[in-house]
C-alpha distance (Angstrom), angle and dihedral (degrees) to the residues before:
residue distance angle dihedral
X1 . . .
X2 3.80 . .
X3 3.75 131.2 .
X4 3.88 116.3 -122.1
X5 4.01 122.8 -176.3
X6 4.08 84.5 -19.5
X7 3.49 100.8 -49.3
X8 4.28 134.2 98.2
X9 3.55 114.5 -109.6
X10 3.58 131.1 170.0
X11 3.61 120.9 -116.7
X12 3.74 105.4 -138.8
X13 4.18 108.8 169.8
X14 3.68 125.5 27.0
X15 4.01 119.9 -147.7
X16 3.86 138.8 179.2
X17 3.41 90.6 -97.7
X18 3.89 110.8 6.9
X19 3.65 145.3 29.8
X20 3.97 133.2 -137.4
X21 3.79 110.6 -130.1
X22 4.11 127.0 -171.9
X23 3.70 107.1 -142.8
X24 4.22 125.9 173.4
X25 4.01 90.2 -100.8
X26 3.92 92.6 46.3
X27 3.95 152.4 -92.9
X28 3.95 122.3 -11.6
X29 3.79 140.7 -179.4
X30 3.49 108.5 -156.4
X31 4.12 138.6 159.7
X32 3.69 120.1 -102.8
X33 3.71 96.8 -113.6
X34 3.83 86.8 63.0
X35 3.93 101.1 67.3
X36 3.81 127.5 50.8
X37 3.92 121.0 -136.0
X38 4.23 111.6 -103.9
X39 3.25 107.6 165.6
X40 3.84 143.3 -31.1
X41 3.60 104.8 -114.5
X42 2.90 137.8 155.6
X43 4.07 86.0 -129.8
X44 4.16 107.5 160.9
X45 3.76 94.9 -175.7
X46 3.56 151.8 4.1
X47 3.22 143.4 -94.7
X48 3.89 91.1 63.5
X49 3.95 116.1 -135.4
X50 3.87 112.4 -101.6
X51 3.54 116.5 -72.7
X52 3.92 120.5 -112.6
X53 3.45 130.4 -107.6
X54 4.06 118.6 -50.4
X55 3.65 124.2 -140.8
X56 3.70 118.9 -116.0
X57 3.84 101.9 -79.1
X58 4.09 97.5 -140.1
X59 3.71 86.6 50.2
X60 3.40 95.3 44.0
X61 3.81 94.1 48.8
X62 3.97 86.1 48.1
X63 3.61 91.5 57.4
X64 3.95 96.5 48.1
X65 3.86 81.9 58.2
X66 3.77 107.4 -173.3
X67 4.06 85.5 -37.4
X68 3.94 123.5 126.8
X69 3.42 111.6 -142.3
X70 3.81 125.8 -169.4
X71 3.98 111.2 -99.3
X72 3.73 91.2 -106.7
X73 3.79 94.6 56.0
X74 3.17 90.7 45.1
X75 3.98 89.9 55.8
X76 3.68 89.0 47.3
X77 3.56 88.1 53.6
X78 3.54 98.0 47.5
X79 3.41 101.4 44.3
X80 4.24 108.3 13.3
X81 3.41 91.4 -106.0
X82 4.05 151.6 41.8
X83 3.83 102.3 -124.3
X84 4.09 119.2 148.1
X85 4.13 90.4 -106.5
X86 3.72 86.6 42.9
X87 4.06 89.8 51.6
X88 3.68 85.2 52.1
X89 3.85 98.0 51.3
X90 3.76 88.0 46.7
X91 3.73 87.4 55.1
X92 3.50 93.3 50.6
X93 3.87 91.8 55.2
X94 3.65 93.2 50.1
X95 4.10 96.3 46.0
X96 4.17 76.1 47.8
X97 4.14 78.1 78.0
X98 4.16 84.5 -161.2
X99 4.16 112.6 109.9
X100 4.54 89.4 -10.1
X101 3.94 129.6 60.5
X102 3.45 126.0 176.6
X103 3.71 148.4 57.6
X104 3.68 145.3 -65.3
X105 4.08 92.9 -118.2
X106 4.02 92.7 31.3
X107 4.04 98.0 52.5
X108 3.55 126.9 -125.2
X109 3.70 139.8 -74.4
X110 3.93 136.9 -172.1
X111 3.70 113.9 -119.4
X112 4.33 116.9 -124.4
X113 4.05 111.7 -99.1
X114 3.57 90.6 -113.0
X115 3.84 92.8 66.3
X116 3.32 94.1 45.6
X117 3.88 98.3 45.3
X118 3.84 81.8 53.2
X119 3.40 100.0 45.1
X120 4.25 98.3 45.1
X121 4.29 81.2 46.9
X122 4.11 81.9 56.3
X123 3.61 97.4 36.5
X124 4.09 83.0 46.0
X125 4.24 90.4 51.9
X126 3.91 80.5 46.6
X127 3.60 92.2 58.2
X128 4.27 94.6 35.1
X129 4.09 91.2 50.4
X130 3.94 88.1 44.9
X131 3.77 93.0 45.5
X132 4.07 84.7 43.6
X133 3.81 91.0 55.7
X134 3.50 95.9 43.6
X135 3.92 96.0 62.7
X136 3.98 85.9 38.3
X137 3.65 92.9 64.0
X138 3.66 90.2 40.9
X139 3.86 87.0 61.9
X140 3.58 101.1 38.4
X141 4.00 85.3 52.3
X142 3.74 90.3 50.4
X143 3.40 94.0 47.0
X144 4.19 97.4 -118.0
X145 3.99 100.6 112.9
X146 3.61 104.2 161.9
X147 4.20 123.7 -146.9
X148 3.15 93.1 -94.0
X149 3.85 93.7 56.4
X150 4.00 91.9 56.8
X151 3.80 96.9 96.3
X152 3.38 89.9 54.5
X153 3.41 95.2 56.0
X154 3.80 92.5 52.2
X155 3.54 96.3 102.8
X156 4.42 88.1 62.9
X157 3.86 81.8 56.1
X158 3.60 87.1 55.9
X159 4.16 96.1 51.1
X160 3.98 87.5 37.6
X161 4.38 79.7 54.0
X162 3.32 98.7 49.4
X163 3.65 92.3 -118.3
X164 3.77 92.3 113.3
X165 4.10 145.6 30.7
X166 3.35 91.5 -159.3
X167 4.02 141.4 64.1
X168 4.43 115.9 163.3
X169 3.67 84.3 -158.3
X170 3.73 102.1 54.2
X171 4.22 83.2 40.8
X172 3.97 91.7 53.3
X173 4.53 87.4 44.4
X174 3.81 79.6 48.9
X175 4.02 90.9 -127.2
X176 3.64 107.9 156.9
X177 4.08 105.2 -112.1
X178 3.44 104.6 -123.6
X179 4.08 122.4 127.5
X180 3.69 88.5 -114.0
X181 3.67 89.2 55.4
X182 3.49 99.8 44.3
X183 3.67 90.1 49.4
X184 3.91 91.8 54.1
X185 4.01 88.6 51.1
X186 3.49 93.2 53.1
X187 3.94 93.6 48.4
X188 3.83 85.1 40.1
X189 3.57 92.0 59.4
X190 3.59 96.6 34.1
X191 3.87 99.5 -119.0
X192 3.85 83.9 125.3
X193 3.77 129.0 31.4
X194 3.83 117.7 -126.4
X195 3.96 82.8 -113.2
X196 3.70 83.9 70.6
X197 3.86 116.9 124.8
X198 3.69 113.7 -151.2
X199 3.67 104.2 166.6
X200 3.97 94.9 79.7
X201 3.76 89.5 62.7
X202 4.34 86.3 40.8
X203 3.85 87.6 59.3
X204 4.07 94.9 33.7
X205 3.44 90.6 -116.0
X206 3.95 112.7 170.5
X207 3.77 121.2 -143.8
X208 3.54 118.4 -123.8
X209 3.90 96.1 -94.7
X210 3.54 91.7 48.4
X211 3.75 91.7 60.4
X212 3.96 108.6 87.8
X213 4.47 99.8 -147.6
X214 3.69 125.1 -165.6
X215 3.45 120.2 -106.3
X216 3.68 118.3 -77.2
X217 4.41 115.6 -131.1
X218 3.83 121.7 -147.1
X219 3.40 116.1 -91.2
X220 3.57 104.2 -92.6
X221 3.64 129.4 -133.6
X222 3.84 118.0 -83.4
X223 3.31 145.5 166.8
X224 4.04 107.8 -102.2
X225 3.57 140.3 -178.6
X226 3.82 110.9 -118.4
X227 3.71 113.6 -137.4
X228 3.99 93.6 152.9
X229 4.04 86.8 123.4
X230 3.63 89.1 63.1
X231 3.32 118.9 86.6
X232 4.24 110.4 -138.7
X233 3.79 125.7 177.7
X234 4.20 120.2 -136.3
X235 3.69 102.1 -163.8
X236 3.61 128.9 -177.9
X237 3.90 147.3 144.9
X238 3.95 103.5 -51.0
X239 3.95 94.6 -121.4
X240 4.00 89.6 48.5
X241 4.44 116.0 106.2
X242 3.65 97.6 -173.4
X243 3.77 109.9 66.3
X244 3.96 100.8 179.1
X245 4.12 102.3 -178.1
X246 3.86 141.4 31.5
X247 3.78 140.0 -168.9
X248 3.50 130.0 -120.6
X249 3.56 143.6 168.7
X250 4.01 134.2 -159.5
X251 3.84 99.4 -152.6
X252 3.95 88.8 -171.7
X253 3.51 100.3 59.2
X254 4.39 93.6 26.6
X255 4.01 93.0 -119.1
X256 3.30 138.1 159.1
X257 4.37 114.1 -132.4
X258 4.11 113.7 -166.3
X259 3.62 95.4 175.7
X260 3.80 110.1 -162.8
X261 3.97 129.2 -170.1
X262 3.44 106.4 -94.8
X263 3.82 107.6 -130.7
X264 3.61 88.7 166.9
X265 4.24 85.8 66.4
X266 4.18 76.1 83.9
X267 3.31 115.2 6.2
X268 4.36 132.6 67.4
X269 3.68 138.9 -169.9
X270 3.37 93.7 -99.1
X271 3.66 97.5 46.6
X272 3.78 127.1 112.9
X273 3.65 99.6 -126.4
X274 3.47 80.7 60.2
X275 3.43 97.1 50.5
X276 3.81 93.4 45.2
X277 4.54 82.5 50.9
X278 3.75 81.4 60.6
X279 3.78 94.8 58.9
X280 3.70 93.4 46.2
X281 3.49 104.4 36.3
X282 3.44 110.7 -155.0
X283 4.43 137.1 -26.7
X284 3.81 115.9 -53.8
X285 3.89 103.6 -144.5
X286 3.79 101.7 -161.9
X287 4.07 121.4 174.8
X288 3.62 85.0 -111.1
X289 3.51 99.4 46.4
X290 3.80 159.2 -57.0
X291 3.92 135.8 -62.4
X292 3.71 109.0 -170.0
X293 4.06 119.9 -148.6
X294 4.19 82.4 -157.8
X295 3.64 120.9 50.0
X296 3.85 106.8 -88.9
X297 3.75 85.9 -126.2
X298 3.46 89.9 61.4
X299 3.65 92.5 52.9
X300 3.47 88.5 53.6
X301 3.57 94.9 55.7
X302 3.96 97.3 44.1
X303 3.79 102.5 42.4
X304 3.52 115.2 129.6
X305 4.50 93.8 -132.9
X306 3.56 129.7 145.3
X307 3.73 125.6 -92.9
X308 3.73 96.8 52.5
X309 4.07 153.3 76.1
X310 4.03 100.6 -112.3
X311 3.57 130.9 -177.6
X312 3.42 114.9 -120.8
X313 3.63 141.0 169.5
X314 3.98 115.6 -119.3
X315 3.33 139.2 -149.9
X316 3.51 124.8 -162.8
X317 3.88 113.7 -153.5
X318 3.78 130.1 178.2
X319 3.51 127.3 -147.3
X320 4.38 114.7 -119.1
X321 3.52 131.2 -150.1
X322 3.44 92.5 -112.0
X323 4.06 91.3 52.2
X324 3.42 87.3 -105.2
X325 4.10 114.0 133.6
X326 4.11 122.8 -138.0
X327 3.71 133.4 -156.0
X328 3.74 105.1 -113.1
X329 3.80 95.6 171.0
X330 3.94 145.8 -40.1
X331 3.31 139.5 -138.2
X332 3.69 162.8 160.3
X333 3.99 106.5 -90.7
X334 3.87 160.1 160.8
X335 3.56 124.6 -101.7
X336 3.68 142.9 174.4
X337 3.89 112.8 -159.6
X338 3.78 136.8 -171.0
X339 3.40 121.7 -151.2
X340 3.26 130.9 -123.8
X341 4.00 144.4 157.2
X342 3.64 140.6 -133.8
X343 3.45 106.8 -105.1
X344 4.11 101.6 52.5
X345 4.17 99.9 17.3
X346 3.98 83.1 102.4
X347 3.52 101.7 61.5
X348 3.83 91.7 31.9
X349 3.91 93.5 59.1
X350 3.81 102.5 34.5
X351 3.74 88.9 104.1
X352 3.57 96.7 47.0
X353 4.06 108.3 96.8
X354 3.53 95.5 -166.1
X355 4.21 88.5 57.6
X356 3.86 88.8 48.2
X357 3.72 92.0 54.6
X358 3.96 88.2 58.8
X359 3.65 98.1 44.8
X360 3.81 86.9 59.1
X361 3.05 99.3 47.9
X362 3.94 97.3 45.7
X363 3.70 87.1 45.8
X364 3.88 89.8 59.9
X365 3.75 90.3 44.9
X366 3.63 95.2 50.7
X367 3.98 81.9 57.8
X368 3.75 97.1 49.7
X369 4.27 75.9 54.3
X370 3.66 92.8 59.8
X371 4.00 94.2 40.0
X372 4.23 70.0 59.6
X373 3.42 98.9 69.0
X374 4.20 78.7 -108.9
X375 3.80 107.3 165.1
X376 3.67 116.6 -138.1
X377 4.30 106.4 -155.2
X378 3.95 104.9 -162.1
X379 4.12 102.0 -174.5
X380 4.14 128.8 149.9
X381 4.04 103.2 -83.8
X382 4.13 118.1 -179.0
X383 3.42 141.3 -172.2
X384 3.80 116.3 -126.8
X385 3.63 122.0 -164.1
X386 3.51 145.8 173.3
X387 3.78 116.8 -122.0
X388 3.95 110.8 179.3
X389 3.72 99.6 -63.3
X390 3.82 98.6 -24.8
X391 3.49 121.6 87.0
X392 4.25 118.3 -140.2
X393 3.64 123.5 -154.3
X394 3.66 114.4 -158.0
X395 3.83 129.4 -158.8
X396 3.91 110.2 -126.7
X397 3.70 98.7 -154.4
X398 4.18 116.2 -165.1
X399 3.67 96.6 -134.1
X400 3.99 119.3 157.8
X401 3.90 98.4 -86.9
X402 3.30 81.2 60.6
X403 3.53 105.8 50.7
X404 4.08 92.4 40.1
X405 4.02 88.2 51.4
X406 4.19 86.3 51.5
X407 3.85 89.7 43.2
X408 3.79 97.8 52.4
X409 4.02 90.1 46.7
X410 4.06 86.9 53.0
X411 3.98 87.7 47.5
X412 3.33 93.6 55.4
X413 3.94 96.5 41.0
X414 4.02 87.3 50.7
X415 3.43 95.4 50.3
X416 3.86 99.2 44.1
X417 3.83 84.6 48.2
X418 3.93 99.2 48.5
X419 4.24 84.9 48.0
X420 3.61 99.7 47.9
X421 4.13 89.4 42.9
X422 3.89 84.0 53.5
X423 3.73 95.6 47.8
X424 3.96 94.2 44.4
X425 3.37 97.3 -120.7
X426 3.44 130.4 160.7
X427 3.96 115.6 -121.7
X428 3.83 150.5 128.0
X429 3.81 107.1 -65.8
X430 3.69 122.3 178.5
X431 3.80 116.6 -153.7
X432 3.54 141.2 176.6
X433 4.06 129.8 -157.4
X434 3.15 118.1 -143.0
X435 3.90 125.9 -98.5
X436 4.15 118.7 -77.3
X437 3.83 89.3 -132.6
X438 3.55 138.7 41.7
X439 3.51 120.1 -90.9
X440 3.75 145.8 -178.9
X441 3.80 106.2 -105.6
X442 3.80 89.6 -174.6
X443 4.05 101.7 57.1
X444 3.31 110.7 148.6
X445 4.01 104.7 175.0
X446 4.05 121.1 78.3
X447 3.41 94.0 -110.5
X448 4.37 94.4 49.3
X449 3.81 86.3 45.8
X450 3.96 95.4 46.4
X451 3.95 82.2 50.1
X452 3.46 88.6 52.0
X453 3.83 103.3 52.8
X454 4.03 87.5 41.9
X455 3.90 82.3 59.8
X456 3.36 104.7 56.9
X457 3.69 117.2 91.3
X458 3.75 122.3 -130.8
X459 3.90 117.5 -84.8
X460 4.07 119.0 -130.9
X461 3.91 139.3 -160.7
X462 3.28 112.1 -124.1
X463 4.03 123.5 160.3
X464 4.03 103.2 -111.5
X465 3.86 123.8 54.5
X466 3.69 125.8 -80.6
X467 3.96 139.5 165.6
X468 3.56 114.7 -74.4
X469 4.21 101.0 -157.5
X470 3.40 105.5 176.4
X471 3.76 94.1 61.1
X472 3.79 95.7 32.7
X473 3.85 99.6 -124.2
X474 3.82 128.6 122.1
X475 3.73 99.3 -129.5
X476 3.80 126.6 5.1
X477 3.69 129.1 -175.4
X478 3.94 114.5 -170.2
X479 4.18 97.9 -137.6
X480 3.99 102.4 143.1
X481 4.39 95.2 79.6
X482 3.35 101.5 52.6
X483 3.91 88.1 140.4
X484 3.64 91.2 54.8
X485 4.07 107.9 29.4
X486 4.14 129.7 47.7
X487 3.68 86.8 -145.1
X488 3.94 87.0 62.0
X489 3.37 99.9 46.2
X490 4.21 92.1 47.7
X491 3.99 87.1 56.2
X492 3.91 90.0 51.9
X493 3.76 98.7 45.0
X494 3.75 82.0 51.2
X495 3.36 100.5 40.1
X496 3.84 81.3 50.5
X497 3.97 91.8 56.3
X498 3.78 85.8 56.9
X499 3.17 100.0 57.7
X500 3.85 91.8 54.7
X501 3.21 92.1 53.0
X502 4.41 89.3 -115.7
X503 3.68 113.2 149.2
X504 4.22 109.6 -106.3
X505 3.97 116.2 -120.2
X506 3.49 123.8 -99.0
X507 3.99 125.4 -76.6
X508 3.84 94.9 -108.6
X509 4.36 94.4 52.8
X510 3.77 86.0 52.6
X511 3.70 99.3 42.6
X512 4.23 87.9 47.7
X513 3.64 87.7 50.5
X514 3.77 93.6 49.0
X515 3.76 96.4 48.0
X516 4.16 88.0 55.0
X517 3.56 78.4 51.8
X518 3.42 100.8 53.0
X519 3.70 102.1 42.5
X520 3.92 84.9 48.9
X521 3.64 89.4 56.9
X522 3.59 103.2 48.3
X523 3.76 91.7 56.8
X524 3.75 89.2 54.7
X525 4.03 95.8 48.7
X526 4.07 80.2 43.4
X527 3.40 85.3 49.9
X528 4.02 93.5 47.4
X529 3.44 96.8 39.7
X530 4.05 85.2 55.8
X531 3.80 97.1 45.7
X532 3.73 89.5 50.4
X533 4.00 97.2 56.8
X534 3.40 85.2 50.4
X535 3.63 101.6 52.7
X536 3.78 84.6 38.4
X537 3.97 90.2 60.1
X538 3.55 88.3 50.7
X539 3.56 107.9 54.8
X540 3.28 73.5 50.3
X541 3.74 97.0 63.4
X542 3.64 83.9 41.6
X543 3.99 91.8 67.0
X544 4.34 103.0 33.5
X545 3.44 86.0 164.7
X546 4.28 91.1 63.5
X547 3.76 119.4 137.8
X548 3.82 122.7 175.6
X549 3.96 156.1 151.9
X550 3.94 108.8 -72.5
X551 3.79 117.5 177.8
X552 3.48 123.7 -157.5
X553 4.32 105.5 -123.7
X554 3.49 102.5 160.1
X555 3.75 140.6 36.9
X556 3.90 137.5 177.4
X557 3.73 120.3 163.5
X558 3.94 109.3 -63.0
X559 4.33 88.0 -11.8
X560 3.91 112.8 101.4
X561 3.65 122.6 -173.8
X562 3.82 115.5 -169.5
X563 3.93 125.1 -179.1
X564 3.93 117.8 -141.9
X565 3.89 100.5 -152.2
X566 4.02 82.5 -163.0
X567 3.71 92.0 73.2
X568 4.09 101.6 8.3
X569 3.36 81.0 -116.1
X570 4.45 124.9 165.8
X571 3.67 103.5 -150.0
X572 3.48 118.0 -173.6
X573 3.93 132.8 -165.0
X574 3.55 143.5 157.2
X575 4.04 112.5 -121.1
X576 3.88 150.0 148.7
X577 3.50 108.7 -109.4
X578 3.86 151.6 138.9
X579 3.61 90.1 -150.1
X580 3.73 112.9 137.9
X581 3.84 127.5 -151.1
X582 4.14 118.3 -78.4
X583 4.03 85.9 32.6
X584 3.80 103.4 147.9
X585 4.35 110.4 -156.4
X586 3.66 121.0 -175.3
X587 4.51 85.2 -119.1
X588 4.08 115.6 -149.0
X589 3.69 120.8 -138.9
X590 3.69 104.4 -129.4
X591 3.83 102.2 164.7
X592 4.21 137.0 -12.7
X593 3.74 122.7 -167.0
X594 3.72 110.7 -173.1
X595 4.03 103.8 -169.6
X596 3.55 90.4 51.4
X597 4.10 96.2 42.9
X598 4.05 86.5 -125.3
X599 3.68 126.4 135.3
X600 4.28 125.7 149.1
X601 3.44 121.7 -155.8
X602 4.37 119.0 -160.7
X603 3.67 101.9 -129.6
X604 3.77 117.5 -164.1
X605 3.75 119.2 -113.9
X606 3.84 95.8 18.2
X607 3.78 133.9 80.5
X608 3.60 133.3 -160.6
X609 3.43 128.4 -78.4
X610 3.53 100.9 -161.5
């Protein structure tokens, strides 16, 4: 009997060069060098009989002493005898590696008590941790992971993160390991609360105090405009902190005032709070929070609110004949602001002349915009937030405050843009091509106006002047955010420069530092746009029993896409239908699965094409 690849065989025919062996799976002809000797037999077949009885191993190993024996006295020792199954047994013991080491050819000798105390306290820790992960995966599977569980499960946060493909534990529970998945097992075993977020940490976004910012100067003495005896109105949505623009008027001199918070007041082109802007593009407003691009302290220090002298940065527009506005000059500033928000700043400021004056103007400018082939997109928006563990859904509505806020922001882009394009200078513009196909500029049903958003191409930021079509100017440069957007803050560090009469950089440095910019930005509107659906999905969750308007927008073959004006929701679905487009249904909520962006609505008169 020989042992080949660990187990007895039984040699049965001897060659020259090889030898026949019997083992349990079958016949093989194999070379010498390839078996080890066991035992001489005679053995006919296998499996061997059971062996008999073995002596006590400790007491065995105590009465080897610190003696070798050869293997078959140590079989005959072991078991009272050296028979083939016996030979086996004993080589069992001494593979065991416990109280024996050794070999067949070598002999065999009893290991001290100290190794084998330490090895059974291993082989015991073996068997506790093993025991220990057993019921942990029974838990986790069920869903009943205690606390003290929750580091364990660490490495599922890290799949559900994105920082990992792979998780043992979620292999062993035979849960697929997808982030989806993950994220379900985690809410399953309540680790994480369905409130939980996990696209920041998808898209490596860092949280504000994660975020290590330079070191902020005083503001510095300069010499300012003083516009503190003009009143000026900041107004913004009423749960917003960082008002970053205001609207004023001169009445004696018939001008136009878009104050803006003047960032430059402590920051410069060459500064690294700039350069860290650049990397993160501009504020991610999630439901459950904010990431700033500028340190929030900053913010705080900058924002244009009530109650205070603020710097600002001014510009000073004048109204045309044609209701177009023009850049007469900008500047650094004083300012006194009220605040004010969207939903009451009508009624609040009807009596002030000076806020009359600007709606009239706007409202003439936002008609020289449509005599521009400007296209004006009206479609549901909301606000989603998270309050505690319920999540809100705000209507957005476009009421005139609104549209006067968005008009005076586009004034003042247009006219910076058409100044800086005459003076040759190098800055941020925004532009827009026109759309590839023809279009109807004038749609005034959901589906015509969904049609025309889908239709217009996407605007860049490139460092010379081009056509901005969508709002119907001829050069825009977006300068009135520049606490929220790169872009902003690159026009007022260079407007800045201007002003001090410093040369601006070259075309190429801007245009590198603008496509960081961009890139860094779309990942965070990814990012929003992401965290919103998922929020979305679970207020959804939050109200099974929700019924609402859904109107069909979009159609191609079999592939529906309906809008729910209740949440400014796209929902799209595969179904057989004669349903044309503008078709409003009263849609059913029948299930919504955040983590994995799902949700199905029953829609009457259609079925399923799936």
């Amino acid at each position: 009997m020989v042992i080949y690849h660990g187990k007895p065989a039984v040699v049965t025919e001897t060659g020259k060069d090889k030898i026949t062996i019997s083992t349990a799976q079958g016949v093989k002809s194999v070379r010498p060098k390839d078996v080890e000797f066991l035992h001489r037999g005679p053995v006919r077949s296998l499996p061997l009989p059971e062996p008999s009885c073995c002596a006590d191993q400790a007491e065995l190993a105590e009465l080897m002493g610190g003696e070798t024996l050869p293997f078959s006295e140590f079989t005959q020792l072991a078991f009272g005898s050296d028979t083939p199954a016996n030979a086996v047994a004993a080589l069992a013991l001494l593979e065991e590696a416990l109280y024996f080491s050794g070999s067949i050819s070598a002999g065999v000798t009893a290991n001290p008590a100290e190794f084998v105390a330490e090895k059974q306290a291993k082989l015991r820790e073996k068997t506790d941790a093993a025991a220990a992960r057993a019921q942990l995966l029974e838990r986790v599977a069920r869903g009943e992971a205690l606390p003290e569980d929750f580091p364990a499960l660490r490495e599922v946060e890290q799949v559900a993160e994105s920082r990992s493909a792979n998780s043992s534990l979620m292999k062993d529970i035979q849960w697929g390991r997808t982030p989806e998945n993950a994220h379900k097992l985690l809410i399953f075993n309540k680790v994480w609360p369905e409130t939980h977020n996990p696209f920041p940490a998808r898209f490596e976004l860092l949280s504000d105090s994660e975020i290590v910012r330079p070191a902020l100067p005083e503001l510095p003495p300069a010499e300012r405009v003083d516009y503190t005896h003009l009143e000026s109105a900041a107004i913004d949505d009423a749960f917003s902190n960082d008002p970053d623009d205001a609207i004023g008027y001169d009445l004696e001199k018939d001008l136009l005032l878009v104050h803006v918070a003047d960032v430059s007041a402590l920051l410069d082109w060459e500064s690294e709070a700039v350069a860290q802007a650049v990397t993160l593009g501009c504020n991610s407003y999630l439901p459950d929070g904010v990431s700033h691009m500028l340190a929030p302290e900053l913010t705080g220090r900058l924002a244009l609110l009530a109650g205070a002298k603020v710097p600002a940065m001014t510009f000073v527009l004048k109204p045309e004949a044609d209701g177009n506005l023009s850049l007469v000059q900008f500047h650094h500033s004083f300012i006194r602001v009220d605040n004010y928000n969207y939903e009451t700043a009508h009624e609040e400021l009807l009596d002030k002349p000076y806020f009359r004056r600007a709606e009239e103007v706007l409202d003439r400018f936002r008609l020289f915009r449509k005599e521009h082939n400007a296209l004006f997109i009206d479609l549901p928006e909301v606000k989603i937030r998270l309050a505690g563990e319920t999540v809100e859904i705000l209507p957005v509505t476009l009421n005139p405050m609104r549209q006067t806020v968005a008009n005076a922001m586009i004034a003042c882009g247009a006219a910076l843009g058409n100044y800086a394009a005459a003076q040759g200078w190098t800055m941020p513009y925004s532009s827009q091509q026109p759309p590839e196909e023809a279009i109807d500029a004038d749609a005034t049903t959901i589906p015509g106006i969904f049609a025309l958003r889908r239709s217009c191409r996407p605007g860049v930021v490139t460092g010379d002047p081009r056509i901005h079509y969508g709002l119907g100017v001829a050069a825009y440069i977006r300068c009135t955010s520049p606490l929220r957007r790169c872009e902003d803050l690159l026009a007022h560090c260079l407007l800045d420069r201007v002003l001090r009469g410093e040369d601006l950089p070259l075309g190429s440095v801007l245009e590198e530092r603008l496509a960081v910019a961009a890139d860094a930005s779309a990942m965070r509107r990814k990012l929003e746009r992401r965290s919103n659906e998922y929020y979305t999905l679970l207020y959804l969750k939050q109200h099974p029993e929700w019924e609402g308007a859904m109107i069909l927008v979009d159609r191609q073959d079999d592939r529906f896409t309906f809008l729910i004006p209740e949440l400014a929701y796209e929902y799209k679905c595969r179904l057989r239908s004669r349903m044309t487009l503008g078709t409003e249904v009263s849609g059913r909520l029948q299930c919504a699965d955040p983590p994995s962006l799902s949700v199905h609505f029953a829609i009457p008169g259609a079925q399923s094409s799936r």
